[in-house]
DOTI-483831 format. One record per residue: residue in three letters; x, y, z of N, C-alpha, C in turn. Coordinates in nm, 4 decimals, decimal comma. Example, Ala and Ser with C-alpha at 12.3 -4.5 7.8 and 13.67 -1.06 7.14 Angstrom:
+-----+----------+----------+----------+----------+----------+----------+----------+----------+----------+
| res |   n_east |  n_north |     n_up |  ca_east | ca_north |    ca_up |   c_east |  c_north |     c_up |
+-----+----------+----------+----------+----------+----------+----------+----------+----------+----------+
| ALA |   1,3190 |  -0,5690 |   0,7800 |   1,2300 |  -0,4500 |   0,7800 |   1,3200 |  -0,3300 |   0,7800 |
| SER |   1,2850 |  -0,2250 |   0,7080 |   1,3670 |  -0,1060 |   0,7140 |   1,2900 |   0,0030 |   0,7870 |
+-----+----------+----------+----------+----------+----------+----------+----------+----------+----------+
//
This chain:
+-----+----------+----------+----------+----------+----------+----------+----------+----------+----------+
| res |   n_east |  n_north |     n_up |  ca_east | ca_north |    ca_up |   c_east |  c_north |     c_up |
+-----+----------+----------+----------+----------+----------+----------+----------+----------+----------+
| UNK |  -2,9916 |  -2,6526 |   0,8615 |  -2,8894 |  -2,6078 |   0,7682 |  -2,9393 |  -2,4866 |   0,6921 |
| UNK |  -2,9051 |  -2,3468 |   0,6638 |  -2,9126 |  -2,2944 |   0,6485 |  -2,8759 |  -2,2841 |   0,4786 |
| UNK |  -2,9146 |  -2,2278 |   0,3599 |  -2,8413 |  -2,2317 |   0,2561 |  -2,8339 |  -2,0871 |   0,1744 |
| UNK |  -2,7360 |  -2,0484 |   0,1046 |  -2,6814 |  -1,9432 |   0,0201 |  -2,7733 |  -1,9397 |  -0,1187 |
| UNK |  -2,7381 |  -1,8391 |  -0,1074 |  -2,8424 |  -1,7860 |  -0,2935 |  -2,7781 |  -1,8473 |  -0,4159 |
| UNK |  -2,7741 |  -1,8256 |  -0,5233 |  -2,6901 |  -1,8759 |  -0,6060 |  -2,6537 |  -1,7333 |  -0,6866 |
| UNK |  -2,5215 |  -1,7647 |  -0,7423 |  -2,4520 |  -1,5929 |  -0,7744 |  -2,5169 |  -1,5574 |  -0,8530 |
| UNK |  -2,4903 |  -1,4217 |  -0,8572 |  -2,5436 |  -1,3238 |  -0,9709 |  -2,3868 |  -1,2762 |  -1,0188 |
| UNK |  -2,4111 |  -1,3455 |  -1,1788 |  -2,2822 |  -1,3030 |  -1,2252 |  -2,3533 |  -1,3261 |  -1,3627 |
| UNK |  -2,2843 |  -1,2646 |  -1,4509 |  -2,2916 |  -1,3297 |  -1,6117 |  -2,1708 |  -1,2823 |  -1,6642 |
| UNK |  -2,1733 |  -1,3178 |  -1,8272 |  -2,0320 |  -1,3272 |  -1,8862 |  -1,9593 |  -1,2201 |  -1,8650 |
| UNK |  -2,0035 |  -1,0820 |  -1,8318 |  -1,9423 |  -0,9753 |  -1,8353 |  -1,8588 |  -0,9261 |  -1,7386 |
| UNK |  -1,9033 |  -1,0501 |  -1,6278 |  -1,8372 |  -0,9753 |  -1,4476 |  -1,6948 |  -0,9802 |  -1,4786 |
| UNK |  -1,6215 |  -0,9140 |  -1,4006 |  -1,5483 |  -0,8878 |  -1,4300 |  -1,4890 |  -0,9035 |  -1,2646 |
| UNK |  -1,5691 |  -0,8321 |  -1,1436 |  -1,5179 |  -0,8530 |  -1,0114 |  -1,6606 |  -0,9020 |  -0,9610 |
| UNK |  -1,5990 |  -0,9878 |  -0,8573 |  -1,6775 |  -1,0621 |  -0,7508 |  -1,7008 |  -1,0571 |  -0,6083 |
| UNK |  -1,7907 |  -1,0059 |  -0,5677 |  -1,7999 |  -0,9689 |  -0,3977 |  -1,8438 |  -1,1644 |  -0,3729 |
| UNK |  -1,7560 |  -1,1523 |  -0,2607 |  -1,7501 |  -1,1959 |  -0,1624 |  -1,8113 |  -1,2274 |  -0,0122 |
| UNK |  -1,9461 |  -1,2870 |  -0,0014 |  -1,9645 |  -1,2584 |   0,1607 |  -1,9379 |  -1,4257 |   0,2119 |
| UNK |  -1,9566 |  -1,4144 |   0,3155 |  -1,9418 |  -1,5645 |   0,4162 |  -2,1200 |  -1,6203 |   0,3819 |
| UNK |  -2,2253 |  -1,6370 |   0,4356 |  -2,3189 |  -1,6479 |   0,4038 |  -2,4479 |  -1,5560 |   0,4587 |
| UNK |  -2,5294 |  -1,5401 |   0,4041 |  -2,6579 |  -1,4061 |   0,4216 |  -2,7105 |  -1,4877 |   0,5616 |
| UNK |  -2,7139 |  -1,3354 |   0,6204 |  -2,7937 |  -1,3342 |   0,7385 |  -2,9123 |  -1,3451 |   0,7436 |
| UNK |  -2,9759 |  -1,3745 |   0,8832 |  -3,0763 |  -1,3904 |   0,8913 |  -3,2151 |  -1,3070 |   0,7936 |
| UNK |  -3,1708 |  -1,1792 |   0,8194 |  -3,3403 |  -1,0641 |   0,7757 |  -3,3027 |  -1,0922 |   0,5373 |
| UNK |  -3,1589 |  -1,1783 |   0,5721 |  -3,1365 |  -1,1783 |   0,4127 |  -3,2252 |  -1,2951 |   0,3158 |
| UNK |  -3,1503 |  -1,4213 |   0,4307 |  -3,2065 |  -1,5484 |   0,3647 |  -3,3957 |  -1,5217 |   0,4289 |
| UNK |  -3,4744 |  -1,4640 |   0,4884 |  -3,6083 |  -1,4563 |   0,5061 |  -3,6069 |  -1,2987 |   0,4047 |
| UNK |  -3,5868 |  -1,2592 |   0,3341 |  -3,5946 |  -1,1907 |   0,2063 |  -3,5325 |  -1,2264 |   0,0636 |
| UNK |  -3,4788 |  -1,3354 |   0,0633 |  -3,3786 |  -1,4032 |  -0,0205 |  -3,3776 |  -1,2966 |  -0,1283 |
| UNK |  -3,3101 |  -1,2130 |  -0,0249 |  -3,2276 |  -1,0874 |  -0,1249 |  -3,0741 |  -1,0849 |  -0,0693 |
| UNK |  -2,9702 |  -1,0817 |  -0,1394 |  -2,8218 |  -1,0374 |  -0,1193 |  -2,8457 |  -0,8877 |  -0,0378 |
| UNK |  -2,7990 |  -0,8965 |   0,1169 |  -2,7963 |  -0,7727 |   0,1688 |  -2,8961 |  -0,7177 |   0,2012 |
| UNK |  -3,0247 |  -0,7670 |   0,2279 |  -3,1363 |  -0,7058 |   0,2123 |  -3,1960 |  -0,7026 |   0,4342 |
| UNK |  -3,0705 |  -0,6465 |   0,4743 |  -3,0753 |  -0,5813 |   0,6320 |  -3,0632 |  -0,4642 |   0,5839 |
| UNK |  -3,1640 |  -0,3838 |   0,6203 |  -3,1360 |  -0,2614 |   0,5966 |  -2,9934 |  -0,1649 |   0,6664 |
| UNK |  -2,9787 |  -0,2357 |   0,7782 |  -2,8563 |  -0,2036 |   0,8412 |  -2,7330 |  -0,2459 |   0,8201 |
| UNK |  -2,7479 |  -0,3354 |   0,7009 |  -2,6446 |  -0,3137 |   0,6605 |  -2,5962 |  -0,2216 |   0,5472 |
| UNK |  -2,4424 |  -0,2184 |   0,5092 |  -2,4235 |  -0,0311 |   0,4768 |  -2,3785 |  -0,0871 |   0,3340 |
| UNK |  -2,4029 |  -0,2677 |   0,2684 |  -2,3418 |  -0,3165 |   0,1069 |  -2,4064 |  -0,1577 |   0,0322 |
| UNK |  -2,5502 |  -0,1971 |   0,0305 |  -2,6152 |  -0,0797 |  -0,0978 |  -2,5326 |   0,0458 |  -0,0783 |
| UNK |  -2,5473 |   0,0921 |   0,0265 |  -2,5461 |   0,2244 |   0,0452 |  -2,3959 |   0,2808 |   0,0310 |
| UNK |  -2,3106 |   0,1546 |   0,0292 |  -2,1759 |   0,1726 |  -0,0392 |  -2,1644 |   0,2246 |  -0,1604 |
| UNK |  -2,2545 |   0,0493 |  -0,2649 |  -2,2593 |   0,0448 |  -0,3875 |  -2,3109 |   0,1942 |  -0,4403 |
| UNK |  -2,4437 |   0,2240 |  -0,3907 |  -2,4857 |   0,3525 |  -0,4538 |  -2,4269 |   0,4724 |  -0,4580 |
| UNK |  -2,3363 |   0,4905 |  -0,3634 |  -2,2517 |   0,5585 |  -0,3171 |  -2,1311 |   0,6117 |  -0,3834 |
| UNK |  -2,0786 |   0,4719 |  -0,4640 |  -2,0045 |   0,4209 |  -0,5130 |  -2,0323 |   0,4861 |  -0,7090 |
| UNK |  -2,1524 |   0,4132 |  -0,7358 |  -2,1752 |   0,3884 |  -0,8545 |  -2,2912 |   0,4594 |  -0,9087 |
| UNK |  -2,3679 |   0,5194 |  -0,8054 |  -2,4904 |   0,5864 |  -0,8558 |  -2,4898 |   0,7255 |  -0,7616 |
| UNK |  -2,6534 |   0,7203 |  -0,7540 |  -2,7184 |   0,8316 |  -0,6080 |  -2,8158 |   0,7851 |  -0,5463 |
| UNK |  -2,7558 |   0,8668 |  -0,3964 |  -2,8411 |   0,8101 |  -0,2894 |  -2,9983 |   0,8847 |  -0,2878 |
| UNK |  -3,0872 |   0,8128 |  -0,2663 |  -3,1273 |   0,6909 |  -0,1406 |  -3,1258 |   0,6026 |  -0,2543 |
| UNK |  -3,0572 |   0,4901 |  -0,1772 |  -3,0784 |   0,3420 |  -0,2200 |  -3,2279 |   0,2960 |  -0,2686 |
| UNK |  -3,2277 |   0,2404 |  -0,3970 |  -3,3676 |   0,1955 |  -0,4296 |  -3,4152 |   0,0685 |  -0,3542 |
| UNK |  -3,5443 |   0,0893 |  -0,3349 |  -3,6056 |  -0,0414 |  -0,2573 |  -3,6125 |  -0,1469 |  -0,3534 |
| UNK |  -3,6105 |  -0,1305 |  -0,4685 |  -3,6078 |  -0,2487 |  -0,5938 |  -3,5025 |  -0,3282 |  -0,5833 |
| UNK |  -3,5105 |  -0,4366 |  -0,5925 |  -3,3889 |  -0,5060 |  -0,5713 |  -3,3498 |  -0,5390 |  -0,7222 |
| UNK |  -3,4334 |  -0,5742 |  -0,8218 |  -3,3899 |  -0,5977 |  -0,9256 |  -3,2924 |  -0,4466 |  -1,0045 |
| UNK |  -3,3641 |  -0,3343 |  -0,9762 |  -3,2487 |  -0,2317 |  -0,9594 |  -3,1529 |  -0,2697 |  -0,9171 |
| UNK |  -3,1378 |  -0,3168 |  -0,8144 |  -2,9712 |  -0,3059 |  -0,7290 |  -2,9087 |  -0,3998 |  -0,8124 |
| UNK |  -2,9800 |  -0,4863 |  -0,8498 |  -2,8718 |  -0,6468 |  -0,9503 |  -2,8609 |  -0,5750 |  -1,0678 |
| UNK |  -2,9053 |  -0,4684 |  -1,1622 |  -2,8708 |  -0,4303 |  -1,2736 |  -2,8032 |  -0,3184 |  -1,2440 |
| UNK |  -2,7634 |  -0,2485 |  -1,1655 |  -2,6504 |  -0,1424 |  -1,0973 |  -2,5538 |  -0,2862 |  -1,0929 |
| UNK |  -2,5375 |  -0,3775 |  -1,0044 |  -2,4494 |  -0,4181 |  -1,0310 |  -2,3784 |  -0,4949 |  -1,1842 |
| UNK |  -2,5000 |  -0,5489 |  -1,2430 |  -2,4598 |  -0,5930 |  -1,3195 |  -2,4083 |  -0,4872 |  -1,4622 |
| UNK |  -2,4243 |  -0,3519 |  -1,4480 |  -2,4020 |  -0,2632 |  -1,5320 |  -2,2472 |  -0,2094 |  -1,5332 |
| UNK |  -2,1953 |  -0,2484 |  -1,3950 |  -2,0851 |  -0,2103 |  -1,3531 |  -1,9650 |  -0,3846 |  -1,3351 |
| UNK |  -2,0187 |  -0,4780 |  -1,3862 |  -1,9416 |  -0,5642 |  -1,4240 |  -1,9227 |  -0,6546 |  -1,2684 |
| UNK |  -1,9741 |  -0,6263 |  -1,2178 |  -1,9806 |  -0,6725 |  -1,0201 |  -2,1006 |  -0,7788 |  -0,9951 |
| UNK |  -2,0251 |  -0,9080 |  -0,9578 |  -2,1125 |  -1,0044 |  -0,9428 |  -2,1275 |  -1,0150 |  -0,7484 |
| UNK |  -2,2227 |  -1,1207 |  -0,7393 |  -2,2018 |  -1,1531 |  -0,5988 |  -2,2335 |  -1,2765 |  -0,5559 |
| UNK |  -2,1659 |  -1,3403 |  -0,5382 |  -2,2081 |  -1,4805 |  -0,4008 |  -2,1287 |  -1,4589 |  -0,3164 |
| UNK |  -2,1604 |  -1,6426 |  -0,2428 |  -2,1473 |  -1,6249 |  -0,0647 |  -1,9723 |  -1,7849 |  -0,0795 |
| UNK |  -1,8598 |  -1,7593 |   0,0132 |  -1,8018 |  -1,8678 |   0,0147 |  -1,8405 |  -1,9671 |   0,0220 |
| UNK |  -1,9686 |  -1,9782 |   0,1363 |  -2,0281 |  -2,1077 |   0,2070 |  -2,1631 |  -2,1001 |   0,1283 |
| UNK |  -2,1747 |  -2,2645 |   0,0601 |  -2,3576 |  -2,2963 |   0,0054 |  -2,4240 |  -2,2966 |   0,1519 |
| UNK |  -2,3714 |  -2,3928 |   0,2412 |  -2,4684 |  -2,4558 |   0,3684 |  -2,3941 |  -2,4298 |   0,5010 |
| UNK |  -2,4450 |  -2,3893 |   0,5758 |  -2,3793 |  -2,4227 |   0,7346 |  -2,4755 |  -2,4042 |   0,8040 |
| UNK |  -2,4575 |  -2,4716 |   0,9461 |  -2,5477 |  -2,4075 |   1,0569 |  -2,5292 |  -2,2937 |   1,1331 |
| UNK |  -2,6100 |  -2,2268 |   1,1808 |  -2,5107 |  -2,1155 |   1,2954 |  -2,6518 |  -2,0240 |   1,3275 |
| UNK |  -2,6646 |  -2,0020 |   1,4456 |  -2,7239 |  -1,9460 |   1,5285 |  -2,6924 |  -1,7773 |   1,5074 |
| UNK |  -2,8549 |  -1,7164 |   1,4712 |  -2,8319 |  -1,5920 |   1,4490 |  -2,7728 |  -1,5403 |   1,2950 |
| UNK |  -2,7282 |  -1,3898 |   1,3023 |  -2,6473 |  -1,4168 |   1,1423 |  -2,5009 |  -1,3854 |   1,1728 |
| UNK |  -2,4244 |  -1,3890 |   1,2807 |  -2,3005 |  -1,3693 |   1,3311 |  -2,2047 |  -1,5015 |   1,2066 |
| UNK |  -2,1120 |  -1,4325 |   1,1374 |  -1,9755 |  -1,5371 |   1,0743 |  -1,9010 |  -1,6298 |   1,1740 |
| UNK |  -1,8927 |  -1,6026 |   1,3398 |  -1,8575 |  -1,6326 |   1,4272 |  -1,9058 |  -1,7311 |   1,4551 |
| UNK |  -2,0445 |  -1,7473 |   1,4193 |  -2,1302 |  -1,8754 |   1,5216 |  -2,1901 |  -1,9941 |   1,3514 |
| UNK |  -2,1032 |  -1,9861 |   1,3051 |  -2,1190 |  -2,0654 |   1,1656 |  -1,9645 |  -2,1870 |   1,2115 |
| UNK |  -2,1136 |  -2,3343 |   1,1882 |  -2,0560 |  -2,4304 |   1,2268 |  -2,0904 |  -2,5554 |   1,0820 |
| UNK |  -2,0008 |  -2,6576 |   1,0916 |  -2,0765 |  -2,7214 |   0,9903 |  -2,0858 |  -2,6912 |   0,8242 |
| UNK |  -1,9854 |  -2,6150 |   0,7817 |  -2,0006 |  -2,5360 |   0,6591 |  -1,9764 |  -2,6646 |   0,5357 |
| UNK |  -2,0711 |  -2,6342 |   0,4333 |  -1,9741 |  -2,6507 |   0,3020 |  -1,9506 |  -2,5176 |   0,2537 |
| UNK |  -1,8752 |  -2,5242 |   0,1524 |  -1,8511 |  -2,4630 |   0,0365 |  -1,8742 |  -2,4574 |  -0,0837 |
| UNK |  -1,9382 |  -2,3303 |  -0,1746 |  -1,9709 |  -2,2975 |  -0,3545 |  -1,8389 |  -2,3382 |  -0,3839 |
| UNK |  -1,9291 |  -2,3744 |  -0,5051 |  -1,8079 |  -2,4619 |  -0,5834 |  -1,7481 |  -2,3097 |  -0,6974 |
| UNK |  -1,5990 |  -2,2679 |  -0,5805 |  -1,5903 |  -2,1414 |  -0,6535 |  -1,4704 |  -2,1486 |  -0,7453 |
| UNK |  -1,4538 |  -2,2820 |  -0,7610 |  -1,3150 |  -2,2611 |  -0,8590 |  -1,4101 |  -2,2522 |  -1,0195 |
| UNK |  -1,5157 |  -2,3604 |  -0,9976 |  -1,6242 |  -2,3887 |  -1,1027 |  -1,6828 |  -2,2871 |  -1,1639 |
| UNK |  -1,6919 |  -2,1798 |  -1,0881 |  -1,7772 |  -2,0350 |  -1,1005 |  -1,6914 |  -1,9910 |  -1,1703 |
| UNK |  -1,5643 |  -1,9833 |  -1,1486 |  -1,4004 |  -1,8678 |  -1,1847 |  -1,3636 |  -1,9364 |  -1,3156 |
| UNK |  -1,3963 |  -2,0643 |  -1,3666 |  -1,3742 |  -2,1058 |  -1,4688 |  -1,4910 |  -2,1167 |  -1,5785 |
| UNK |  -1,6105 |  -2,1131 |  -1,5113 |  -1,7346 |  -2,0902 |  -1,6025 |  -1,7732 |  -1,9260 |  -1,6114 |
| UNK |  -1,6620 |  -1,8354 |  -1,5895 |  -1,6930 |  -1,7048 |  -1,6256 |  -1,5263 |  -1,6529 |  -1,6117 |
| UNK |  -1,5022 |  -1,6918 |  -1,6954 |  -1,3355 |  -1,6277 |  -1,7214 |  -1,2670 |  -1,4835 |  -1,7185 |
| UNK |  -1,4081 |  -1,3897 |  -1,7829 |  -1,3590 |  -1,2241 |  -1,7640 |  -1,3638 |  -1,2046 |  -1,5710 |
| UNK |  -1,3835 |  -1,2998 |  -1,4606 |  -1,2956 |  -1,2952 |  -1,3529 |  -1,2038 |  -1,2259 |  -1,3250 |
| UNK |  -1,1718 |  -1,1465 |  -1,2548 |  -1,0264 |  -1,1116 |  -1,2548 |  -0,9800 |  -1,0400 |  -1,0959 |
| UNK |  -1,1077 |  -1,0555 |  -1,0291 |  -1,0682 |  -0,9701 |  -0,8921 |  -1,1816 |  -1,0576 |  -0,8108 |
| UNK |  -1,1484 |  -1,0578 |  -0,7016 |  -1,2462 |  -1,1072 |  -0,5913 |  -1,2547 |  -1,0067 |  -0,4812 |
| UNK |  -1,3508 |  -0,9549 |  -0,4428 |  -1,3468 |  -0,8364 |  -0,3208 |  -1,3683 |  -0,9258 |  -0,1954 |
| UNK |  -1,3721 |  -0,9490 |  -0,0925 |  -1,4293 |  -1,0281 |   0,0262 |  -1,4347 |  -0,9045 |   0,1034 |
| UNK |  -1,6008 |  -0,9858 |   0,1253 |  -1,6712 |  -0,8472 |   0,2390 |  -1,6872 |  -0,8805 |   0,3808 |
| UNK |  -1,5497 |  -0,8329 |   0,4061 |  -1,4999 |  -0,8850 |   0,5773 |  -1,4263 |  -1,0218 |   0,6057 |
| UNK |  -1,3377 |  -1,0351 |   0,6420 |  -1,2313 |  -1,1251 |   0,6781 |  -1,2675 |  -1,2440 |   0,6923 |
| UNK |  -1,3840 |  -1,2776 |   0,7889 |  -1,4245 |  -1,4152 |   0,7491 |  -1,4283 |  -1,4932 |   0,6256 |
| UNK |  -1,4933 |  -1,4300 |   0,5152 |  -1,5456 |  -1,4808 |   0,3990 |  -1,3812 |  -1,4913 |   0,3517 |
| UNK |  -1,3056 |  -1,4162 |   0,3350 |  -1,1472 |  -1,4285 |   0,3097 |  -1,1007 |  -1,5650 |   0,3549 |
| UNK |  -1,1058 |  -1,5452 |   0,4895 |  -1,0771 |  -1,6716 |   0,5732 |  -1,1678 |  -1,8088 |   0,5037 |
| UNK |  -1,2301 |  -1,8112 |   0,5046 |  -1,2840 |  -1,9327 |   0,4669 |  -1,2408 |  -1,9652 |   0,3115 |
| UNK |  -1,2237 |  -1,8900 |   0,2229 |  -1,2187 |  -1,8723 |   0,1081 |  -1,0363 |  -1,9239 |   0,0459 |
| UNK |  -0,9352 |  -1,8598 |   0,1787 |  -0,8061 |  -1,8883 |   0,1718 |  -0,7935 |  -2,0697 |   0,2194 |
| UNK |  -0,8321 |  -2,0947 |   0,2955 |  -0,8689 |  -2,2253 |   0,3959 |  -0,8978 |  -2,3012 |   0,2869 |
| UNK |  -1,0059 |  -2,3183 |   0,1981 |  -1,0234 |  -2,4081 |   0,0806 |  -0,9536 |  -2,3765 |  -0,0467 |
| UNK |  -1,0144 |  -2,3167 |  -0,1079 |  -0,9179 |  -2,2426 |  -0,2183 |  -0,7505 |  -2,2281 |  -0,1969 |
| UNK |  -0,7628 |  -2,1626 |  -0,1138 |  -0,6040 |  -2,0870 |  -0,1223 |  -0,6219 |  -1,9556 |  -0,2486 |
| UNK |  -0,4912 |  -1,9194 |  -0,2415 |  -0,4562 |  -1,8295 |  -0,3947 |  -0,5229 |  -1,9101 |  -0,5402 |
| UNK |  -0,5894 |  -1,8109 |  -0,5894 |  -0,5614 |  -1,8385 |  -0,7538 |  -0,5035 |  -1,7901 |  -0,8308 |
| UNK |  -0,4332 |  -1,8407 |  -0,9156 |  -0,3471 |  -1,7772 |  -0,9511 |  -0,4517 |  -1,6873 |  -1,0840 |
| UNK |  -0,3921 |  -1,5655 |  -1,1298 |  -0,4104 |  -1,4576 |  -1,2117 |  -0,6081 |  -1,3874 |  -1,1863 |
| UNK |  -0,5990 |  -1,4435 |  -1,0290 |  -0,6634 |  -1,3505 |  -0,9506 |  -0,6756 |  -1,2636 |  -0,8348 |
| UNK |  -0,7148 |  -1,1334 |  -0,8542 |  -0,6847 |  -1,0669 |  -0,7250 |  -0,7375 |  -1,0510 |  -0,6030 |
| UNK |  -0,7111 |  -1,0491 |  -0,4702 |  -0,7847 |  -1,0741 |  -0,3637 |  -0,7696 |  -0,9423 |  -0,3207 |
| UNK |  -0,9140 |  -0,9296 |  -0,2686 |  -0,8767 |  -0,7512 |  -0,1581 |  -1,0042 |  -0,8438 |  -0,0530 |
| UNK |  -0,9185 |  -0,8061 |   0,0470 |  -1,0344 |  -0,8436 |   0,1568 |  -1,0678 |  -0,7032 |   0,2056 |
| UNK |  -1,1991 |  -0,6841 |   0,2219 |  -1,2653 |  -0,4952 |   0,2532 |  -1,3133 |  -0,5822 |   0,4239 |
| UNK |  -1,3077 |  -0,4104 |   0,4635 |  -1,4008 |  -0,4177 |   0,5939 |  -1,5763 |  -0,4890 |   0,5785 |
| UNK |  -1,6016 |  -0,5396 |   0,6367 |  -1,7414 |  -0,6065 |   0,6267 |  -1,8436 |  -0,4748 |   0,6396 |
| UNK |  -1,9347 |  -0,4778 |   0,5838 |  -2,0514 |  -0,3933 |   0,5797 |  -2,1701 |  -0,4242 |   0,6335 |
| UNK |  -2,0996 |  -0,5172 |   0,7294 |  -2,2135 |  -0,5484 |   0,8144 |  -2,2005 |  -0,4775 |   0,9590 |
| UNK |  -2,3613 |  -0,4714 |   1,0096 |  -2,3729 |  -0,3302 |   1,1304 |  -2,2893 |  -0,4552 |   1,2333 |
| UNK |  -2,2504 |  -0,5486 |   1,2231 |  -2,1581 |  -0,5786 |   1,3749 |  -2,0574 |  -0,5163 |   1,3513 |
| UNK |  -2,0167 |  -0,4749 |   1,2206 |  -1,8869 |  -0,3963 |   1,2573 |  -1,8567 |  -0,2983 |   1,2197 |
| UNK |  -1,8220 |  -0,2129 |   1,3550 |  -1,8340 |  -0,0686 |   1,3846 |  -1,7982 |  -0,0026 |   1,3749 |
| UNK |  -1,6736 |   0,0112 |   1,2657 |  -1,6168 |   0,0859 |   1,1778 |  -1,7261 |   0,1955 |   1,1423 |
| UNK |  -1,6265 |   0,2850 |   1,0465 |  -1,7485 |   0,4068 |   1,0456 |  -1,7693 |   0,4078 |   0,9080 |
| UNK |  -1,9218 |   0,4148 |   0,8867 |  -1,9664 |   0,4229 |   0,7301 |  -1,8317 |   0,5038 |   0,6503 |
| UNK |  -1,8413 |   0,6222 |   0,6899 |  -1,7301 |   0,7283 |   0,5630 |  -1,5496 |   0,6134 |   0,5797 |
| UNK |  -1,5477 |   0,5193 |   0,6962 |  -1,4185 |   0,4568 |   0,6487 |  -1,4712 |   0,3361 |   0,6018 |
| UNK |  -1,5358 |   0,2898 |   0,6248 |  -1,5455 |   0,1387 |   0,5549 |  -1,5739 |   0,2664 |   0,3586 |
| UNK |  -1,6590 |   0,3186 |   0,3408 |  -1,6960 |   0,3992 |   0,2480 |  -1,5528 |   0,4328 |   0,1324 |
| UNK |  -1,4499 |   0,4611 |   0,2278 |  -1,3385 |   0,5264 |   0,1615 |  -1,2636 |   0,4102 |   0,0948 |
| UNK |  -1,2545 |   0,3119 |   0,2037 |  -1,1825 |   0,1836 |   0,1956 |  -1,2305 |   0,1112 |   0,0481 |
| UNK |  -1,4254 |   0,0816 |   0,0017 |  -1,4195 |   0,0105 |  -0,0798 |  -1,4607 |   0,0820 |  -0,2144 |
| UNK |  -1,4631 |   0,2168 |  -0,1905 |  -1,4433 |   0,2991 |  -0,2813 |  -1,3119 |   0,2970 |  -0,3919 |
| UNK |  -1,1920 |   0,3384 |  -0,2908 |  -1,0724 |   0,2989 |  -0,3719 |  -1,0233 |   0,1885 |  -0,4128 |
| UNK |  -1,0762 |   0,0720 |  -0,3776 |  -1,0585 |  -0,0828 |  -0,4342 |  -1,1796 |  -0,1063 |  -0,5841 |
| UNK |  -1,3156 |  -0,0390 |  -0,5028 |  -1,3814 |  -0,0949 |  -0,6416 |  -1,3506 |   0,0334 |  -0,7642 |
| UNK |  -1,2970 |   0,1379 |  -0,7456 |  -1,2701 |   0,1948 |  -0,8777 |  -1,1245 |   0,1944 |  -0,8995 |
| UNK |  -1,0397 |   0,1113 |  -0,8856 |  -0,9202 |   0,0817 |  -0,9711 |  -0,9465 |   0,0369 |  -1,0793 |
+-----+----------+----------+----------+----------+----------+----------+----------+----------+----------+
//
């Protein structure tokens, strides 16, 4: 069984990324995103700072946390071969209604790539007087192109 980090949020978040659960090179760095191939940072920095992405990770959690952007995963536990969303069997689920009510300035949920949506609609469903944007995943299986996945969560995270 494989297991999820626990969020990085405090009273101030305001929006919440979304993933299904950390991949392999993540949970053996038990860092959020920490494949270099994948393109989260290089969004965020992109987004909110300047590039090159810092190797500090505690940097990257106070970029986010400066900008009101928390992060966990839908799923605490599942099994699944590899870090593919596809080959995830066996799941539970974060207790995310618990999270949305123990931090009330809530108000947006981003999901990073359709799975985590999917799983997230499947238990949950809608909440009400929160917003859902499901973004292209920023993960290298999908092959979208940096400058569009780039454009895509650009104009969602600065509304």
């Amino acid at each position: 069984m494989l297991t999820s980090f626990p969020p990085i949020v405090n009273i101030e978040t305001k929006v919440l990324i979304l993933g299904t659960m950390p991949g392999a090179i993540s949970l053996n760095k038990q860092e959020y995103y920490g494949n270099k191939n994948n393109q989260f940072w290089k969004i965020i920095y992109s987004v909110f700072a300047t590039l090159p992405v810092s190797e500090n990770y505690s940097e990257k959690m106070q970029l986010l946390q400066r900008n009101q952007i928390g992060l966990w995963d839908v799923l605490a536990q599942c099994e699944r071969k590899g870090s593919l969303d596809t080959h995830i069997k066996n799941h539970i689920e974060n207790n995310l209604l618990q999270l949305l009510e123990d931090f009330p300035n809530i108000d947006t949920i981003l999901f990073n790539g359709k799975e985590s949506h999917k799983y997230f609609l499947k238990k949950f469903g809608i909440v009400e007087g929160i917003s859902f944007h499901a973004l292209p995943s920023t993960s290298p299986a999908n092959t979208q192109s940096f400058e569009e996945k780039l454009r895509i969560w650009n104009a969602t995270l600065l509304r």
